[in-house]
MIBAMI-160726 format. One line per field, with one value per residue: residue number from 1; x, z, y of N, C-alpha, C in turn. Coordinates in nm, 3 decimals. Example, Ala and Ser with C-alpha at 12.3 -4.5 7.8 and 13.67 -1.06 7.14 Angstrom:
nr <- [1,2] .
n.X <- [1.319,1.285] .
n.Z <- [0.780,0.708] .
n.Y <- [-0.569,-0.225] .
ca.X <- [1.230,1.367] .
ca.Z <- [0.780,0.714] .
ca.Y <- [-0.450,-0.106] .
c.X <- [1.320,1.290] .
c.Z <- [0.780,0.787] .
c.Y <- [-0.330,0.003] .
//
This chain:
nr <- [1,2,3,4,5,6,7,8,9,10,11,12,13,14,15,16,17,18,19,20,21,22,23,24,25,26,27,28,29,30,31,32,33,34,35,36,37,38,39,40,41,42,43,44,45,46,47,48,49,50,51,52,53,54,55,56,57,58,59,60,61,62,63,64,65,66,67,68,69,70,71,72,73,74,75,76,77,78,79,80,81,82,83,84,85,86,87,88,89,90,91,92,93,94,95,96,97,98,99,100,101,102,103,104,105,106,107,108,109,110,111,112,113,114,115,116,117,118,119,120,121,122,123,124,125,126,127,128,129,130,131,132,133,134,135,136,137,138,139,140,141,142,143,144,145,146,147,148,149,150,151,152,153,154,155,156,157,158,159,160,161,162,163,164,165,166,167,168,169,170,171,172,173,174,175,176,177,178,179,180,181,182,183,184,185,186,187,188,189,190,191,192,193,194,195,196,197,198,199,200,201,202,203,204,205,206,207,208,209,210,211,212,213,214,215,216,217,218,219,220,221,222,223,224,225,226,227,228,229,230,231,232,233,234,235,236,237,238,239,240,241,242,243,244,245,246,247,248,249,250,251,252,253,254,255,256,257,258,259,260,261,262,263,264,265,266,267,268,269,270,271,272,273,274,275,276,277,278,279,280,281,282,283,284,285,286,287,288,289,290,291,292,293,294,295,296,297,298,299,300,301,302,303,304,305,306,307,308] .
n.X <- [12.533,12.561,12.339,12.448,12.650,12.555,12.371,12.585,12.655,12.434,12.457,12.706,12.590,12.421,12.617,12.745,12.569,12.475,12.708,12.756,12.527,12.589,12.832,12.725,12.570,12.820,12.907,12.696,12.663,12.864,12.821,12.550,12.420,12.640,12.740,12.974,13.097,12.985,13.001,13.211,13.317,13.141,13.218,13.483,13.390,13.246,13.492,13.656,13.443,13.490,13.779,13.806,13.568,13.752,13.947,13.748,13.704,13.946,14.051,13.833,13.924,13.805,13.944,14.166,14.560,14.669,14.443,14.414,14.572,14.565,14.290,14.309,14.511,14.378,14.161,14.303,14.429,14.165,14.137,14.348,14.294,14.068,14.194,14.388,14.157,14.032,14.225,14.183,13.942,14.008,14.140,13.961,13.774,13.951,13.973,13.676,13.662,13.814,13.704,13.437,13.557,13.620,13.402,13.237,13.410,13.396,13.103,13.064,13.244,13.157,12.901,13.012,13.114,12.992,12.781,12.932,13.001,12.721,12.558,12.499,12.622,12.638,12.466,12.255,12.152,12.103,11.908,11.673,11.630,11.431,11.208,10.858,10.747,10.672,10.617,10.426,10.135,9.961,9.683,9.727,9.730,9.952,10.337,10.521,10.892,11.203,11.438,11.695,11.955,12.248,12.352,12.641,12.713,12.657,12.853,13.061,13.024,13.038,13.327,13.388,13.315,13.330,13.158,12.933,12.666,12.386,12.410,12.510,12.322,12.106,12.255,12.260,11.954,11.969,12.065,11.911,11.711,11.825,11.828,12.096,12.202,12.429,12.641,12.410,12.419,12.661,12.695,12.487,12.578,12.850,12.720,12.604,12.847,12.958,12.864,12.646,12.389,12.202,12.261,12.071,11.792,11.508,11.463,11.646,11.785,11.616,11.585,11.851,11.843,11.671,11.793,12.000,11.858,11.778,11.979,12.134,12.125,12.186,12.145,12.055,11.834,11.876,12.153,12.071,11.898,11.984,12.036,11.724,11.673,11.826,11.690,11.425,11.509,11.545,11.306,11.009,10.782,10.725,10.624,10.699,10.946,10.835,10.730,10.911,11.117,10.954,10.933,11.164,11.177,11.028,11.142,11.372,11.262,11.225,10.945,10.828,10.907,10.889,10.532,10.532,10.545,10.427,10.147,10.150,10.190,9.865,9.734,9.760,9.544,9.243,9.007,8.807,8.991,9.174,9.469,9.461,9.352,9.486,9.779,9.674,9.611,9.876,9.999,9.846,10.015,10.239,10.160,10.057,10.364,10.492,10.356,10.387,10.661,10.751,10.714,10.985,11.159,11.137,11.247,11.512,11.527,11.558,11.749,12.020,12.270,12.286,12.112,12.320] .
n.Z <- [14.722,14.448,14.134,13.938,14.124,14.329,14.117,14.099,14.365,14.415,14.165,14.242,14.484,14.353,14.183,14.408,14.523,14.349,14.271,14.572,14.576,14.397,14.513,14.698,14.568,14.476,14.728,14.871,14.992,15.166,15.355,15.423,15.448,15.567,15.563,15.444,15.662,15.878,15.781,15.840,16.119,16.207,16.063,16.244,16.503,16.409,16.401,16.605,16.827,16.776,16.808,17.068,17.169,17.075,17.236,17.511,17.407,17.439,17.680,17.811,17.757,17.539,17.260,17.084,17.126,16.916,16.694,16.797,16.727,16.462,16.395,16.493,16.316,16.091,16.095,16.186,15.916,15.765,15.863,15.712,15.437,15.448,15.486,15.253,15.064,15.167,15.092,14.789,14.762,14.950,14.751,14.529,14.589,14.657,14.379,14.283,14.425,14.333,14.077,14.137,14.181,13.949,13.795,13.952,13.870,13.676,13.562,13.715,13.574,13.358,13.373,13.380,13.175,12.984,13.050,13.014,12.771,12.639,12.804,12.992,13.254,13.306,13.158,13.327,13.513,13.248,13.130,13.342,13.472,13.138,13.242,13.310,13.481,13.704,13.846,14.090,14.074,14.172,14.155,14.156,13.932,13.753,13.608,13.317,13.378,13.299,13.172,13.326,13.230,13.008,12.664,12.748,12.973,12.842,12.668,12.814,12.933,12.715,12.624,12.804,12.734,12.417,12.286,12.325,12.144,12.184,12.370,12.173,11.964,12.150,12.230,12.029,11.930,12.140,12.030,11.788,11.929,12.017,11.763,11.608,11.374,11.245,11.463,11.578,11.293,11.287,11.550,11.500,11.271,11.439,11.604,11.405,11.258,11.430,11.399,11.501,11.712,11.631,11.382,11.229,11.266,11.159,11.221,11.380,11.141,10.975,11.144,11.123,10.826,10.822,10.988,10.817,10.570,10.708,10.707,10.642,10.374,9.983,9.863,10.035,10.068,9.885,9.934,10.200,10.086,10.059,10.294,10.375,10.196,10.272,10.552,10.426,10.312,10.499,10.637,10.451,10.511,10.614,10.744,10.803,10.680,10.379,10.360,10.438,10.217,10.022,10.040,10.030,9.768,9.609,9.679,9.495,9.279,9.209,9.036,8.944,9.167,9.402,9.370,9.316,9.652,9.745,9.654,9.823,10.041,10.067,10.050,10.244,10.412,10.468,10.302,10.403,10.578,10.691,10.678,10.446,10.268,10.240,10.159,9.916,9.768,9.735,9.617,9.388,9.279,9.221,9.021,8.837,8.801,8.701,8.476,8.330,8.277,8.135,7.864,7.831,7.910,7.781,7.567,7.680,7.671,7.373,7.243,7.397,7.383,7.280,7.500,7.714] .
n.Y <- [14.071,13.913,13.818,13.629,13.533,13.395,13.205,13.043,12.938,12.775,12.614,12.437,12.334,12.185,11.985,11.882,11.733,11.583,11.413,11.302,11.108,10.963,10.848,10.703,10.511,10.346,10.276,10.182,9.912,9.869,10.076,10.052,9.835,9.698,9.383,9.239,9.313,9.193,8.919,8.853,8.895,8.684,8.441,8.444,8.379,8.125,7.986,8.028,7.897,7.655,7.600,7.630,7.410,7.201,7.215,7.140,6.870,6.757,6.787,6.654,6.399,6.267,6.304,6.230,6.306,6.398,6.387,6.589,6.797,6.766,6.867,7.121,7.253,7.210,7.393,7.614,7.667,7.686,7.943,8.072,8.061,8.226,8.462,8.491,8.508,8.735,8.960,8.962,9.066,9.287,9.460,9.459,9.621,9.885,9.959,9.956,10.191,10.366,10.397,10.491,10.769,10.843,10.825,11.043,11.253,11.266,11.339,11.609,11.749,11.724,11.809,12.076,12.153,12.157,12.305,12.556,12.560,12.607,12.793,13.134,13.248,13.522,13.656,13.677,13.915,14.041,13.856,13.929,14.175,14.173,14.085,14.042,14.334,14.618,14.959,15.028,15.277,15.586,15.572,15.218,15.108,14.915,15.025,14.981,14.941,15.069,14.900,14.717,14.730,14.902,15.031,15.039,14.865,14.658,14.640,14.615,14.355,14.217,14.230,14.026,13.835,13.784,13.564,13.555,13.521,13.597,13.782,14.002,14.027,14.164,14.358,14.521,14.514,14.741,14.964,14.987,15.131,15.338,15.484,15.407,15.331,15.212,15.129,14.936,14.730,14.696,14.575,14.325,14.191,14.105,13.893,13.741,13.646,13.478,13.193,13.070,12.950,13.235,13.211,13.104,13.206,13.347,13.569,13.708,13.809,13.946,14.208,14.273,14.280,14.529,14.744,14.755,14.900,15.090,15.290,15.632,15.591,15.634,15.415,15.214,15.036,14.834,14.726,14.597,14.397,14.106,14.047,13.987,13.828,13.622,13.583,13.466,13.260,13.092,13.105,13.067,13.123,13.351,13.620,13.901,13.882,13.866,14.107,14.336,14.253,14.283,14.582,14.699,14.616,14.758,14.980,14.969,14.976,14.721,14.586,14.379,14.168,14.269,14.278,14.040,13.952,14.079,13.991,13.797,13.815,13.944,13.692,13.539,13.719,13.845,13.980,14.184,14.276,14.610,14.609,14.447,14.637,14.825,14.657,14.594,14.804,14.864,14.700,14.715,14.945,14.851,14.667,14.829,15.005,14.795,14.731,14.957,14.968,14.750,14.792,14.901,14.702,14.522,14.635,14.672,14.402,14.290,14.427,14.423,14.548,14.821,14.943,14.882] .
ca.X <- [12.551,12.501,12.286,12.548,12.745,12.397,12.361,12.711,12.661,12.324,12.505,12.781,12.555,12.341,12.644,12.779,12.447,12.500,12.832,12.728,12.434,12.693,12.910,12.610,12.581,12.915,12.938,12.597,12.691,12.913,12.764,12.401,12.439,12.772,12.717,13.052,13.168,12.892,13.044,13.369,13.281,13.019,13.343,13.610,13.338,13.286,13.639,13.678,13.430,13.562,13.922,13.707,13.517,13.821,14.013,13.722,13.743,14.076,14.013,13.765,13.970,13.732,14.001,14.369,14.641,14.696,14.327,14.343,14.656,14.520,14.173,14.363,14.609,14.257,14.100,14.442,14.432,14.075,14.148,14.433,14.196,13.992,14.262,14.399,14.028,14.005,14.333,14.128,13.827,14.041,14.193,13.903,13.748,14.037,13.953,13.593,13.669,13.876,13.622,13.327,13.593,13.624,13.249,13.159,13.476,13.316,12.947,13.110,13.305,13.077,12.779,13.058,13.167,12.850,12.686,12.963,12.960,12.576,12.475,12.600,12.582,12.684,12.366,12.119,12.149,11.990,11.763,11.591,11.607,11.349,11.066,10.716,10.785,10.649,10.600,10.233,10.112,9.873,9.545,9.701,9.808,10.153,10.341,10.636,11.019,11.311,11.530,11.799,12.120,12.248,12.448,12.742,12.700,12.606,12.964,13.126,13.023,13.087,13.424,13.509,13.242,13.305,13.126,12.791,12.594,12.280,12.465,12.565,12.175,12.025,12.344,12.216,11.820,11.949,12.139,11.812,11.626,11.895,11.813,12.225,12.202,12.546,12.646,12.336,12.421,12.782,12.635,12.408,12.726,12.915,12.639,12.612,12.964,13.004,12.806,12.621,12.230,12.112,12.244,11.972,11.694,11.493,11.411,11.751,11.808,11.516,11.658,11.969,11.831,11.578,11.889,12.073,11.776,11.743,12.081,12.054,12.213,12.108,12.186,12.061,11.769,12.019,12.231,11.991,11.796,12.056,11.982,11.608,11.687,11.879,11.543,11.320,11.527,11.538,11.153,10.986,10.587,10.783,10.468,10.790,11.068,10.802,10.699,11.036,11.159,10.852,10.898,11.284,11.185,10.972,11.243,11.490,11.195,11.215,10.845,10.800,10.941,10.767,10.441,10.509,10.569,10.310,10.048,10.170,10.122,9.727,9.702,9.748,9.479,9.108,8.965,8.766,9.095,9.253,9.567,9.423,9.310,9.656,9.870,9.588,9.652,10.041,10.005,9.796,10.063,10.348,10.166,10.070,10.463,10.524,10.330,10.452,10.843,10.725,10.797,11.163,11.191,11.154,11.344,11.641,11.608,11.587,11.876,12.115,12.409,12.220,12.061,12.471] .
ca.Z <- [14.659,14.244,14.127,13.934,14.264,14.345,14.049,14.094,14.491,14.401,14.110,14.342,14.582,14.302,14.182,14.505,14.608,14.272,14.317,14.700,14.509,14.293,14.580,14.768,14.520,14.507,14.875,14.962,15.080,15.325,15.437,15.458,15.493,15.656,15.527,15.486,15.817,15.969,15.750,15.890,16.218,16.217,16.015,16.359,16.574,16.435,16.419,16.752,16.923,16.722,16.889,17.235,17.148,17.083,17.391,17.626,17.454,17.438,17.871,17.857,17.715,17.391,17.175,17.111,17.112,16.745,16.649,16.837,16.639,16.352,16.385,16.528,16.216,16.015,16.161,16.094,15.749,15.699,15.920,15.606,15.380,15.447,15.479,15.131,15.002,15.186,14.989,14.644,14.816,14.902,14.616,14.453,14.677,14.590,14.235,14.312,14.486,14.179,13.955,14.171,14.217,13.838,13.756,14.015,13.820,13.532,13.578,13.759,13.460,13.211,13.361,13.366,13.056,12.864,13.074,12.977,12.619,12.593,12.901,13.011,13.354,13.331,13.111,13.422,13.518,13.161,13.113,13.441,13.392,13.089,13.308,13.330,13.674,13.718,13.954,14.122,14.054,14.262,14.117,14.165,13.781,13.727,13.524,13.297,13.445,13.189,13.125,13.398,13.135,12.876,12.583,12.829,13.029,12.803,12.598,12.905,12.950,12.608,12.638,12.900,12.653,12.307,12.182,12.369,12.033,12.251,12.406,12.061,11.989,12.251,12.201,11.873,11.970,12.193,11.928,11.762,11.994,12.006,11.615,11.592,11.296,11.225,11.583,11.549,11.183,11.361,11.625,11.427,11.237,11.534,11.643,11.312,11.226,11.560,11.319,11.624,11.668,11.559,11.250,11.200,11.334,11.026,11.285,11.320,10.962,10.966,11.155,11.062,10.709,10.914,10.999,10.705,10.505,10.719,10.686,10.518,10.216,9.877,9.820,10.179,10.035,9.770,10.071,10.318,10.015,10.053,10.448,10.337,10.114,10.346,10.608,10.353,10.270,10.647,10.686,10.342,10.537,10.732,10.668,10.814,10.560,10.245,10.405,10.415,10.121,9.924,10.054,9.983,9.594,9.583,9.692,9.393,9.093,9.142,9.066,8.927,9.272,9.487,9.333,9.373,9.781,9.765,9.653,9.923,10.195,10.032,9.998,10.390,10.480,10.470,10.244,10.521,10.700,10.673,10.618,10.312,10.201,10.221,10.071,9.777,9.721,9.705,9.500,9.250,9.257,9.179,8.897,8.707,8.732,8.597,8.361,8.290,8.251,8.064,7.707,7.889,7.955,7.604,7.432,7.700,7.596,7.240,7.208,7.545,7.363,7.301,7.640,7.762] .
ca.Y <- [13.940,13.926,13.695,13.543,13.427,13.289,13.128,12.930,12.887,12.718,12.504,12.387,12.251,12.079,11.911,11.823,11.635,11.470,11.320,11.254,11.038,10.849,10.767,10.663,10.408,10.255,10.265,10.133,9.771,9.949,10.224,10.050,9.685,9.606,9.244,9.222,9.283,9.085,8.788,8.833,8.836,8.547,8.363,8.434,8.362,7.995,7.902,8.036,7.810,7.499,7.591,7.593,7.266,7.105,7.214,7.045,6.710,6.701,6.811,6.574,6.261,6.249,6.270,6.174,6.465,6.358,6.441,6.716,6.844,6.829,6.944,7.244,7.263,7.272,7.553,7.730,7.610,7.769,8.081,8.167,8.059,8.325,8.602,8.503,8.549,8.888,9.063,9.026,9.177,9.458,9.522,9.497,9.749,9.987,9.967,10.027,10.391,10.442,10.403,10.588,10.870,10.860,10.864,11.177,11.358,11.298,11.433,11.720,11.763,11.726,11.880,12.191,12.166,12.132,12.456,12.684,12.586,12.674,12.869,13.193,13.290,13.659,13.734,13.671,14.015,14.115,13.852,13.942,14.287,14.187,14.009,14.159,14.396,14.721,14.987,15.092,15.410,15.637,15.467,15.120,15.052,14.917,15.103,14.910,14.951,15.046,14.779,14.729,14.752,15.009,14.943,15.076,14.749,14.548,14.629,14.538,14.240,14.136,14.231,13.957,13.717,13.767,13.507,13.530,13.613,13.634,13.948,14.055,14.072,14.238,14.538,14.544,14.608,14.827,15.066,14.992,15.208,15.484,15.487,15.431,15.240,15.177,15.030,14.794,14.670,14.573,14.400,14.184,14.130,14.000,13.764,13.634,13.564,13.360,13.098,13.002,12.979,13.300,13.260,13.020,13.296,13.464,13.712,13.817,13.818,14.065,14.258,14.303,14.386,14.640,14.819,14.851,14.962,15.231,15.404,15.717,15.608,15.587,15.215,15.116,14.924,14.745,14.644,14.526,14.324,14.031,13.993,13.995,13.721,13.490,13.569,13.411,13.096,13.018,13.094,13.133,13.201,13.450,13.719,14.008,13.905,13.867,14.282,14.393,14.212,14.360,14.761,14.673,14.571,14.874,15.137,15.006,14.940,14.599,14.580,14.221,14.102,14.349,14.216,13.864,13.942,14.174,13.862,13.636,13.848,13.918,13.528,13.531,13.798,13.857,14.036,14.302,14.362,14.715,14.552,14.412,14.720,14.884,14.599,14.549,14.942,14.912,14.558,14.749,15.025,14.808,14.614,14.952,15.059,14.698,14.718,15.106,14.983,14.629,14.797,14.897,14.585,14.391,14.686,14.572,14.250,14.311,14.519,14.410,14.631,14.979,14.945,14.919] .
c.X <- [12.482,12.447,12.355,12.634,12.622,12.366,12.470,12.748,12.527,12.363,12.583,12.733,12.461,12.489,12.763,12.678,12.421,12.576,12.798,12.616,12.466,12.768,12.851,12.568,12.638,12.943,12.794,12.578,12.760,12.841,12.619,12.351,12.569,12.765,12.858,13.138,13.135,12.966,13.178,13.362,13.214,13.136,13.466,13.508,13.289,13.397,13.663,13.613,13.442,13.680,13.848,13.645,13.618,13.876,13.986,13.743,13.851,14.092,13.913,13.796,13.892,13.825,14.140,14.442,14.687,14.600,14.338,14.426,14.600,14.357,14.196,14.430,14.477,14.166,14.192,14.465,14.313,14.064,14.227,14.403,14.164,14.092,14.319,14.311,13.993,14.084,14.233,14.004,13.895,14.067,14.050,13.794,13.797,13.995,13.791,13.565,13.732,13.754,13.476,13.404,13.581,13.496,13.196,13.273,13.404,13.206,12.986,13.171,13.249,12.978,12.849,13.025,13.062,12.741,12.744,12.968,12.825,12.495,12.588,12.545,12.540,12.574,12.237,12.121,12.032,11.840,11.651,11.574,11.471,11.199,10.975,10.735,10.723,10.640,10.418,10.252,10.003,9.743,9.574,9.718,9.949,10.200,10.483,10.735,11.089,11.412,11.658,11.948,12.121,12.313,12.584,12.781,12.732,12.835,13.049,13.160,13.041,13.236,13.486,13.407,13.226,13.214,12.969,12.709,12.462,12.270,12.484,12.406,12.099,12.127,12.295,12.046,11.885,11.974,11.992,11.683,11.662,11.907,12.022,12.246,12.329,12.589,12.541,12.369,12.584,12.771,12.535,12.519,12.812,12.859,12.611,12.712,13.072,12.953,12.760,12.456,12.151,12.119,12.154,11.834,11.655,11.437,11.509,11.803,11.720,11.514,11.713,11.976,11.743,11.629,11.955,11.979,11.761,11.854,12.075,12.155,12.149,12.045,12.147,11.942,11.838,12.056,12.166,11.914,11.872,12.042,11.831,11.580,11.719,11.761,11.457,11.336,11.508,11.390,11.049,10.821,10.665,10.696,10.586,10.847,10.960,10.755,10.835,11.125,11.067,10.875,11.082,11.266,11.103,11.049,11.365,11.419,11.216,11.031,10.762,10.792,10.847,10.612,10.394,10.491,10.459,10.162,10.040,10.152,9.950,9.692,9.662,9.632,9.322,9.073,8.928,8.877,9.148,9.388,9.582,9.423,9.430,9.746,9.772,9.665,9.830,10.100,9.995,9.923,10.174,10.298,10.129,10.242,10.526,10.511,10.391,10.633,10.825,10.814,10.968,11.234,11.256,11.225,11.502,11.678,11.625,11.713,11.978,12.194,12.368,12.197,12.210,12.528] .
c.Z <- [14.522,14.222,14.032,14.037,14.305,14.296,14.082,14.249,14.440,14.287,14.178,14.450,14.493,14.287,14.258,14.550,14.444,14.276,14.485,14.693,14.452,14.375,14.668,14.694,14.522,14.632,14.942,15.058,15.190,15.454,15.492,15.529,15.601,15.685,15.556,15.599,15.861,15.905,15.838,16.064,16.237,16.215,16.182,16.454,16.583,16.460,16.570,16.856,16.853,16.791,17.036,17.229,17.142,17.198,17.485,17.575,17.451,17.621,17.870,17.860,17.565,17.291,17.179,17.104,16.959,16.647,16.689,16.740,16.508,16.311,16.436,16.393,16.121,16.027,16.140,15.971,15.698,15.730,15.785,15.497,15.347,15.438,15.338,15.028,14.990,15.078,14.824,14.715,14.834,14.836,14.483,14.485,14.652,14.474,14.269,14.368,14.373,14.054,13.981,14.141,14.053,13.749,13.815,13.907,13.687,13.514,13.624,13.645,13.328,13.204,13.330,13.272,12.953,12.872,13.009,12.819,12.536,12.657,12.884,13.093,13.406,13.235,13.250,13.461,13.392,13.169,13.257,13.490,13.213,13.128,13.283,13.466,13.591,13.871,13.984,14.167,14.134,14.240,14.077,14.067,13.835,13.593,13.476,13.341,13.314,13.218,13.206,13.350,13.052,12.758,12.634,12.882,12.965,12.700,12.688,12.878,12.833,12.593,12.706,12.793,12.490,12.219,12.232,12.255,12.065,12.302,12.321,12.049,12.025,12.254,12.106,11.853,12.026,12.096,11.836,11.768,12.015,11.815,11.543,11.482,11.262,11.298,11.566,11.468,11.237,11.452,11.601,11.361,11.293,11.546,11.541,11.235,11.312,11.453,11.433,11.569,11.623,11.404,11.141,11.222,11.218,11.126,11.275,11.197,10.958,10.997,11.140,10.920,10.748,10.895,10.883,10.617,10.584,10.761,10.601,10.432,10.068,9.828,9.927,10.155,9.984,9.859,10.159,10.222,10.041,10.174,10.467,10.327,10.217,10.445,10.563,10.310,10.419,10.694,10.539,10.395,10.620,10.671,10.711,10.710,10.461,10.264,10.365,10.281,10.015,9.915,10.010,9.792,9.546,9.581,9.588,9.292,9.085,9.166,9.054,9.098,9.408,9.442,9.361,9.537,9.827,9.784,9.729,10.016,10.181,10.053,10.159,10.468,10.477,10.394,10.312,10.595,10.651,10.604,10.483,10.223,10.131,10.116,9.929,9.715,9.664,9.631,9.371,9.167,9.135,9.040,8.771,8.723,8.672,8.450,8.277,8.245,8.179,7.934,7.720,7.880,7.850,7.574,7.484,7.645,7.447,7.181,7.320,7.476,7.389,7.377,7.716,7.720] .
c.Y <- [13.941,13.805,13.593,13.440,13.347,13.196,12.976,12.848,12.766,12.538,12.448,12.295,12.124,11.946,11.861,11.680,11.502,11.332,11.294,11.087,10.910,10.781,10.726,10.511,10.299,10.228,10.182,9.997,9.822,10.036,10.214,9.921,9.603,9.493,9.202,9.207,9.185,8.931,8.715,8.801,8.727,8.426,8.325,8.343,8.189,7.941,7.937,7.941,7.671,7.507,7.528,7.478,7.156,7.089,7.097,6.913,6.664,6.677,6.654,6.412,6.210,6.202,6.269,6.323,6.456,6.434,6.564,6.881,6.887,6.872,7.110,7.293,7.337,7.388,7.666,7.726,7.721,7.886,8.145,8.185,8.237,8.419,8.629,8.553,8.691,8.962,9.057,9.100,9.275,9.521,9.578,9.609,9.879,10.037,10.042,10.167,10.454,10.541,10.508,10.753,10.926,10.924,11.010,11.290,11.414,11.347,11.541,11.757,11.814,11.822,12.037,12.260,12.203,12.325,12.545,12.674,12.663,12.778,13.012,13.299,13.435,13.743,13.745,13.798,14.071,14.031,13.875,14.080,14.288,14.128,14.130,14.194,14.546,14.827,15.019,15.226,15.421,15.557,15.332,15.076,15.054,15.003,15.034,14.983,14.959,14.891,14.816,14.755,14.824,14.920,14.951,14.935,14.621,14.485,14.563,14.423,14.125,14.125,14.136,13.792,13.736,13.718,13.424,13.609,13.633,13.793,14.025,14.122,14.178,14.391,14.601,14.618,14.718,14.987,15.074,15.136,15.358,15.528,15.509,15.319,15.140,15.028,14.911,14.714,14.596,14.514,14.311,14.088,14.080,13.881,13.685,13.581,13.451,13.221,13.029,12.965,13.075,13.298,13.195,13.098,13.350,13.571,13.791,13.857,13.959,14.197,14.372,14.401,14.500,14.750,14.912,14.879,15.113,15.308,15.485,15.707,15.625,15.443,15.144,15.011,14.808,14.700,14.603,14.386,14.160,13.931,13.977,13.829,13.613,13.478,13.485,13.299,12.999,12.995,13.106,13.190,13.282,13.597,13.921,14.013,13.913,14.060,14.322,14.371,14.328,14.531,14.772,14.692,14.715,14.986,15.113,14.917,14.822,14.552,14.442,14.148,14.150,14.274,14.083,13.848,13.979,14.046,13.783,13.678,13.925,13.810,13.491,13.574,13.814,14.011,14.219,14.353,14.497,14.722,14.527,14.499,14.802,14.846,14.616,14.712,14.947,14.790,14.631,14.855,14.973,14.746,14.752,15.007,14.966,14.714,14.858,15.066,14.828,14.693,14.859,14.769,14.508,14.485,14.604,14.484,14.226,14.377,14.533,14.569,14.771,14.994,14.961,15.004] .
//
C-alpha cells in the first residue's frame, strides 16, 4: 500500500465526515428533535378526543343532532386545515435536502479542487524520503540515509505532472549533485517558466545562475550574471546573490560592480571573522584592478570611436 493511496483513503474519509457534519445540520430537527412529528401527533390526538367528546353528549342527550353536525363538520374543517399546511412544509423540506445536498457537493468540490491546484499528492514519496532518518551503526551513532528517489524517478513522475515546479526543482538539485550542469540549468528552466511560486524564490534564482556559471564555457559567467541579477531584485540583503553576483563581476572585469558587492557583503560582517579577512583581501584586489583599468576607462570615454 503507497502512501499516496493512504494519503487519498485518509482524505476521503475526512471529507466524508465533513459532508456527514453538514447534513447533520440541515437534518437536525429531524433526526434529533422529532418536534415535528410530536406536533402532528399531539394535533390527531386532540381532534380525535373532541370527535369522542362529542359522540357521548350527543349519547348523553347534551346536545342537539344539529350541534352535533356541525361541531363534527368543524373538526373536519380543522383536520384539512392542517393537511393543507403540511404540503408547504413538505415542499419546503424538499427544497431543504436540495440545498444541503448542494452545499456538501460543494465543500467536496471545492476542498478537491483547491488541493489539486496547490498540493500534489504524488510528491509524498520524495518529500519523505528527505526527513531526518538514519540508520544505527555498531557504536550506536545514526548514520544519514540516501535520499529515497533518483533523477530516474523523479523524471517519471514529472512526466504524468508537468507542472509540479516543486518536482522541477528538486530534478534540478539532483543533476546538481551529478555535476550535470546542463540537465540542471533545464530544469530550473522548466520550474521557472511554469510562472508559479518559485519564480518568486531568490534562492532558486541563485541557483539556477550557480549552474550556468559553472558550465565550462567561456561566457558562462556573462550568462549566469542576468539570473544573479533577477536574485537580487527579489532579495536585495540576499548575502548569496550579492557573493555570486560579486565572483560573477570578477570573472568578466567588471570591477566597479564587483567592488560595490564586495562592500556590502563587508558591511554585514565583523571585522575578526575569517570571512572578513578573505572578502577584505578580494575587495582590495578588485579596487587596485579598478583603479589599474580607470585611465582605460576615461580614454573610452574620451574617444568612444577609436576605442570602436
Amino acid at each position: 500500500m503507497t502512501s499516496e493511496f493512504i494519503f487519498w483513503c485518509i482524505a476521503g474519509l475526512m471529507l466524508a465526515a465533513a459532508a456527514f457534519f453538514i447534513a447533520a445540520a440541515f437534518l437536525r430537527t429531524r433526526l434529533f428533535s422529532g418536534q415535528e412529528e410530536t406536533s402532528e401527533k399531539a394535533n390527531r390526538k386532540l381532534l380525535n378526543e373532541e370527535l369522542e367528546v362529542l359522540e357521548k353528549e350527543k349519547a348523553a342527550g347534551l346536545i342537539s343532532q344539529s350541534i352535533y353536525e356541525e361541531s363534527v363538520d368543524d373538526v373536519r374543517r380543522r383536520a384539512l386545515e392542517e393537511l393543507s399546511e403540511k404540503a408547504p412544509v413538505q415542499t419546503q423540506e424538499k427544497h431543504k435536502t436540495a440545498v444541503m445536498l448542494c452545499v456538501c457537493l460543494f465543500v467536496v468540490a471545492g476542498a478537491l479542487a483547491v488541493y489539486l491546484k496547490i498540493g500534489a499528492p504524488g510528491m509524498i514519496p520524495f518529500v519523505e524520503s528527505q526527513r531526518a532518518h538514519g540508520l544505527m551503526r555498531a557504536d550506536g551513532t545514526l548514520a544519514a540515509a540516501a535520499p529515497q528517489y533518483d533523477a530516474e524517478l523523479m523524471t517519471a513522475y514529472l512526466k504524468r505532472n508537468p507542472n509540479d515546479e516543486r518536482a522541477w526543482v528538486l530534478l534540478a538539485r539532483l543533476y546538481v549533485k551529478q555535476r550535470d550542469w546542463s540537465a540542471a540549468i533545464e530544469s530550473y528552466r522548466a520550474a521557472l517558466d511554469l510562472n508559479q511560486k518559485v519564480v518568486h524564490d531568490p534562492e532558486v534564482w541563485i541557483e539556477y545562475a550557480a549552474s550556468i556559471m559553472s558550465l565550462p564555457e567561456p561566457d558562462a559567467y556573462e550568462k549566469g550574471l542576468p539570473a544573479a541579477a533577477k536574485a537580487l531584485s527579489l532579495d536585495e540583503t540576499n548575502a548569496n546573490a550579492h557573493e555570486l553576483y560579486a565572483i560573477a563581476c570578477l570573472e568578466t572585469a567588471r570591477w566597479k560592480e564587483a567592488l560595490e558587492h564586495l562592500e556590502y557583503l563587508l558591511s554585514r560582517l565583523h571585522m575578526d571573522t575569517p570571512q572578513y579577512q578573505k572578502l577584505a583581501r578580494t575587495a582590495a584586489f578588485a579596487a587596485q584592478m579598478l583603479r589599474a583599468h580607470e585611465p582605460d576607462l576615461e580614454d573610452n570615454e574620451k574617444h568612444p570611436a577609436q576605442s570602436n
